[in-house]
C-alpha positions as CSV (number, residue, x, y, z in Angstrom):
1,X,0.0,0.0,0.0
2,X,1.5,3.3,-1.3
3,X,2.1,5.3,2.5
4,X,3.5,9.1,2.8
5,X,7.1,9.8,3.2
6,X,8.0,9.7,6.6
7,X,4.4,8.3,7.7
8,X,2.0,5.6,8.2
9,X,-0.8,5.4,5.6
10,X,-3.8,7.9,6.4
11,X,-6.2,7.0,4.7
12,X,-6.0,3.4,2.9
13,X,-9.4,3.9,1.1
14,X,-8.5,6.8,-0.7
15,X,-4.9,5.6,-1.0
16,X,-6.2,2.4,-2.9
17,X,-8.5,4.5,-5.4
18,X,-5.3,6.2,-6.9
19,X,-3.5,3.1,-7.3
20,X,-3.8,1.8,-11.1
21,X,-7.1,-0.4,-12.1
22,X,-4.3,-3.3,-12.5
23,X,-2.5,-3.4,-9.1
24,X,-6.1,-2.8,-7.2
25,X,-6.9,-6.4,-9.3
26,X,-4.0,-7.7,-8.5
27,X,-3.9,-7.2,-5.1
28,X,-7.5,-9.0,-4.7
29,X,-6.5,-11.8,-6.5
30,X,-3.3,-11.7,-4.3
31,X,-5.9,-11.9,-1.2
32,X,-7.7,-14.5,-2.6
33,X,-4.4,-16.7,-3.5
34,X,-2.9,-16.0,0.3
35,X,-5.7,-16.9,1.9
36,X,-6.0,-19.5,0.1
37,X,-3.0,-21.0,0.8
38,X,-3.0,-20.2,4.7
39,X,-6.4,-22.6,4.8
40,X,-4.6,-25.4,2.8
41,X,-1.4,-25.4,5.0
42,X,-3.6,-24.9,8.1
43,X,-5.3,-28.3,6.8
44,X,-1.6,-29.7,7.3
45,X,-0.9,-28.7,10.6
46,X,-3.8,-29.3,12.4
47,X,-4.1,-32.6,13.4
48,X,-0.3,-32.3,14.6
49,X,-0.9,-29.4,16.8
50,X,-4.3,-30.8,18.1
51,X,-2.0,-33.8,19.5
52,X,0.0,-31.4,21.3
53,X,-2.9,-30.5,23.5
54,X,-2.7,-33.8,24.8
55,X,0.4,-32.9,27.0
56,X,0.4,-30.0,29.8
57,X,2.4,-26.9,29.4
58,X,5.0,-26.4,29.3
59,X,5.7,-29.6,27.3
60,X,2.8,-28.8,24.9
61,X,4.5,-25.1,23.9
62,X,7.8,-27.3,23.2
63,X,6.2,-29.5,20.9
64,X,3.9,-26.3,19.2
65,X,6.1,-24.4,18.4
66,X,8.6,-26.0,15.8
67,X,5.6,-26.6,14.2
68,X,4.3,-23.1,14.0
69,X,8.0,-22.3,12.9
70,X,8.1,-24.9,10.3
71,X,4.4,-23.9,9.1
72,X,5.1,-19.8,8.9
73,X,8.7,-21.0,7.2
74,X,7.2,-22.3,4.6
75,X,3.4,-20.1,4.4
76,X,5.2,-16.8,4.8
77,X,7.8,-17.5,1.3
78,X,5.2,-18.9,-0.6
79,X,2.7,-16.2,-0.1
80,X,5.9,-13.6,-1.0
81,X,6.2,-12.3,2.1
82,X,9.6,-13.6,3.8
83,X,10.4,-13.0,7.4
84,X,13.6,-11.5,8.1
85,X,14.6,-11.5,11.6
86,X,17.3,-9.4,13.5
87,X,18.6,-9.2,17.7
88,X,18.2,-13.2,18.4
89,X,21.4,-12.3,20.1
90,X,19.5,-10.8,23.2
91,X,17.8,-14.2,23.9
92,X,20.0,-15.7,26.5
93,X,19.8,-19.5,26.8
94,X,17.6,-21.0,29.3
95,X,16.4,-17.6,29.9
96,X,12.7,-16.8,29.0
97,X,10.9,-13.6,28.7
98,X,8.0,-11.0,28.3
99,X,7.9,-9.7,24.4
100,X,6.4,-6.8,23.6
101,X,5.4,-5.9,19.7
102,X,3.9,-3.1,17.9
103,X,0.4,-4.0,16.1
104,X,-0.5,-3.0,13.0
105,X,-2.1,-5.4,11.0
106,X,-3.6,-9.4,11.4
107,X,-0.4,-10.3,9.0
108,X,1.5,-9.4,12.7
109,X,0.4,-12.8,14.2
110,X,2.0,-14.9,11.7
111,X,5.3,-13.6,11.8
112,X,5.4,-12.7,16.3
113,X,5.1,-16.2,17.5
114,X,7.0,-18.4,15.4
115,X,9.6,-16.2,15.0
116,X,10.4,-15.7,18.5
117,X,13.1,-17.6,19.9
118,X,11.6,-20.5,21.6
119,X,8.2,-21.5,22.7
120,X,5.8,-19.1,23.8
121,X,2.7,-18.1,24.7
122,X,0.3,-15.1,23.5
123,X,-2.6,-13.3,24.9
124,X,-5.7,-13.6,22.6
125,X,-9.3,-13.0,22.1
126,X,-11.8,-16.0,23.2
127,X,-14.3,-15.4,20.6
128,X,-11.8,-16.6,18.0
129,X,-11.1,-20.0,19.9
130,X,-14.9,-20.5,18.5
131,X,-13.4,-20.0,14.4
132,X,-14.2,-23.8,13.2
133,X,-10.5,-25.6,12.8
134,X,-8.5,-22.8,13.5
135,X,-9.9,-22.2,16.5
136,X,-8.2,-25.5,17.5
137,X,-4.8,-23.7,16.4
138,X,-5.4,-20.6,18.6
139,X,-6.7,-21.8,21.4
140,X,-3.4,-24.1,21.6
141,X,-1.1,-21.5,21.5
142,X,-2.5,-18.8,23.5
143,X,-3.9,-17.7,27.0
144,X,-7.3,-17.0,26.0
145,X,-9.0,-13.6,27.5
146,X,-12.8,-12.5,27.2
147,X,-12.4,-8.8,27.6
148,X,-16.0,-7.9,28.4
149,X,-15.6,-9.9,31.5
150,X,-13.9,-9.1,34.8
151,X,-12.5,-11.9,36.0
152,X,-11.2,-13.2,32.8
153,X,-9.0,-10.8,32.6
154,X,-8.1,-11.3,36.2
155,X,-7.4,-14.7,35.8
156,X,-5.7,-14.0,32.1
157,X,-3.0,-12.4,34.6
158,X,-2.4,-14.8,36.9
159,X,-2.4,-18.0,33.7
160,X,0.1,-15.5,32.0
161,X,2.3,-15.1,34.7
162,X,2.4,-19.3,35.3
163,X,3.4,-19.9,31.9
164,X,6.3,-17.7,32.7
165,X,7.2,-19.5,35.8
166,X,7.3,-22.6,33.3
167,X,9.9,-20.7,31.6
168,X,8.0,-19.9,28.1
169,X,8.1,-16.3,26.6
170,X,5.0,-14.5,26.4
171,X,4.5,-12.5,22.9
172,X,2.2,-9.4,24.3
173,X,0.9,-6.9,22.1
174,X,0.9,-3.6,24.2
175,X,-1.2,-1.1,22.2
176,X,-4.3,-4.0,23.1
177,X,-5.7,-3.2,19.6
178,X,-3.8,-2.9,16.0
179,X,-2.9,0.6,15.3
180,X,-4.9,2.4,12.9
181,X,-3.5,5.7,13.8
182,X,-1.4,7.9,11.6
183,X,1.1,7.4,15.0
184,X,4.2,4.8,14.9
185,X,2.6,3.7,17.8
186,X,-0.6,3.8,20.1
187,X,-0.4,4.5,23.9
188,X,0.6,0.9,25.8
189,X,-1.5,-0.4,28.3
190,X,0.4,-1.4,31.9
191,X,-0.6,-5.1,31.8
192,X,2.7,-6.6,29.8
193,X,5.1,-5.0,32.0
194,X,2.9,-5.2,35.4
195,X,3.1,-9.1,34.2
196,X,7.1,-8.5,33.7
197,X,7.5,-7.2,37.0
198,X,5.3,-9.9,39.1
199,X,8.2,-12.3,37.9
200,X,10.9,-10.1,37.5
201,X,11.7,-10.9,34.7
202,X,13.1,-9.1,31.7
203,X,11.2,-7.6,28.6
204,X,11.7,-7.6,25.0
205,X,11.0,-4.3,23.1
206,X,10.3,-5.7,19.7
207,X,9.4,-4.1,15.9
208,X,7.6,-5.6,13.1
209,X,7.7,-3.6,9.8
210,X,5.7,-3.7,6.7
211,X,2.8,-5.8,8.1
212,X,0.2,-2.7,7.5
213,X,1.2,-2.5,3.7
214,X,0.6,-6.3,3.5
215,X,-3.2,-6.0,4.6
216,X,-4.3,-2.5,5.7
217,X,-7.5,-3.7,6.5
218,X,-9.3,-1.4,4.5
219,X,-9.9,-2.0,1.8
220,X,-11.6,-5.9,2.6
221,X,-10.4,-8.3,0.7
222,X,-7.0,-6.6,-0.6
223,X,-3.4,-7.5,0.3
224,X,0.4,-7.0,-0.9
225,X,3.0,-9.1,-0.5
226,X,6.1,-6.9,1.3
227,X,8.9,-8.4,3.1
228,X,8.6,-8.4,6.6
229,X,11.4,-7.5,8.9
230,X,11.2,-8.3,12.8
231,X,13.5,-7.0,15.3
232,X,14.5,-7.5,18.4
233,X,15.8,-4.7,20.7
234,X,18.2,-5.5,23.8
235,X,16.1,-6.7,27.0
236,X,14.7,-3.7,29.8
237,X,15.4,-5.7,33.3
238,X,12.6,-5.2,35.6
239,X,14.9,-6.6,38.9
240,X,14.1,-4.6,41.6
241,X,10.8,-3.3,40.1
242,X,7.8,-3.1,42.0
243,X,4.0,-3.3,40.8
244,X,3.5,1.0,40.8
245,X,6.7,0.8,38.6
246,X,4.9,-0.2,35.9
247,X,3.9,3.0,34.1
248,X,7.5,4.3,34.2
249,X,8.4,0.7,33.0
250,X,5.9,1.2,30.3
251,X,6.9,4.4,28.9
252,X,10.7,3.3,28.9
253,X,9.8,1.0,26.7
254,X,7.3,2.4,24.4
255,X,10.3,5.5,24.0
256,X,12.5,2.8,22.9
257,X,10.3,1.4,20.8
258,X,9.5,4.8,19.2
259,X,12.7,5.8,18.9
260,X,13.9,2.5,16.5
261,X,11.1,2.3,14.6
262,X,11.1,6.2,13.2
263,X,14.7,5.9,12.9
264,X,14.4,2.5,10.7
265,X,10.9,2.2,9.2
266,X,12.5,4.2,6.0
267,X,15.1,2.2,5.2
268,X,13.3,-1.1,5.5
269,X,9.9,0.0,3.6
């Protein structure tokens, strides 16, 4: 999706009614194809991980995610849109941690957990576990949340922090919703690094690029295949930290966050 220098796309409608006749057909037969695709390898892998919900965690998260891993390594190429992957460096062995992304798109799911070093676990929405067949797929890898309910989330906090006592990474999405802003980034919510600090353990500021050209959203049906490039910045220690240093926490690491992905989103459009 053709953006403004220096800024995220405004206004994708209007953007994608001065593209040419041919690349507005393209990119819905590009949609069509992608999807596509995603349903026939998702056909592949889910009887595999459906077996791994037959062990507890954190074994099951071991067995998931290779397979994740291997399925985005070979969904993400063949739909045009390779994964490039930068900072693995910062993920100490037999360490785990809480890693936080910038949202911009549905194509950011695909490429956050796989591509993290090691098994992990996400927050998601429960109304998708209901998605016949994938649902199987998402409910496996994630801590499941109903927002509209109190003690979901309360209990979303406390499932959250045992899979980190189990040693897996959480993949946390701060900005709760993806960014359809004309800002780099939204405002974070506290709950990631509030999380961090019940375990003290380290987070991971991380930045995914290009995912918002891929699929904007609007208009439906329409994607572009883009290379995606997904950092990793060095980990924010939270030793030390207690519970009401969670909003200093949080804007530490939004600034950092900030700070990379102005200085970088440029170069790697």
């Amino acid at each position: 999706m053709p953006t403004r220098k220096g800024s995220l796309p405004l206004d994708p409608p209007v953007l994608y009614m001065k593209l040419p006749l041919y690349k507005r057909i393209l990119g819905h037969l590009y949609f069509v194809y992608a999807l596509t695709l995603f349903a026939l390898t998702m056909l592949i892998v889910v009887v595999p991980i459906w077996l791994t919900t037959l062990f507890d965690e954190p074994r099951r998260a071991h067995w998931m995610h290779p397979i994740f891993r291997l399925w985005m390594g070979v969904y993400m190429p063949l739909a045009f849109c390779p994964v490039f992957r930068k900072g693995k460096k910062y993920f100490q062995p037999g360490k785990n941690y809480v890693v936080v992304c910038n949202h911009n798109s549905f194509a950011d799911v695909p490429v956050s957990s796989p591509w993290i070093p090691g098994p992990n676990k996400t927050l998601a929405k429960a109304e998708m576990a209901r998605i016949p067949i994938f649902g199987v797929i998402y409910k496996a890898g994630s801590v499941l949340v109903d927002r509209k309910s109190e003690s979901s989330r309360r209990d979303s906090f406390l499932q959250m922090e045992k899979m980190l006592e189990k040693g897996l990474h959480l993949c946390l999405y701060p900005e709760g919703t993806r960014n359809k802003t004309s800002q780099p980034l939204q405002n974070f919510h506290k709950g990631a690094f509030r999380t961090a600090i019940e375990v003290q353990l380290p987070v991971v500021p991380a930045l995914i690029f290009n995912t918002r050209d891929i699929l904007p959203g609007k208009p439906g049906f329409w994607a572009w295949p883009r290379k995606i490039h997904f950092h990793f910045l060095p980990p924010v220690e939270t030793a030390g930290l207690k519970r009401e240093d969670a909003e200093a926490l949080k804007e530490r690491v939004r600034a950092l966050m900030l700070e990379y992905y102005v200085a970088n989103r440029e170069q790697l459009g």
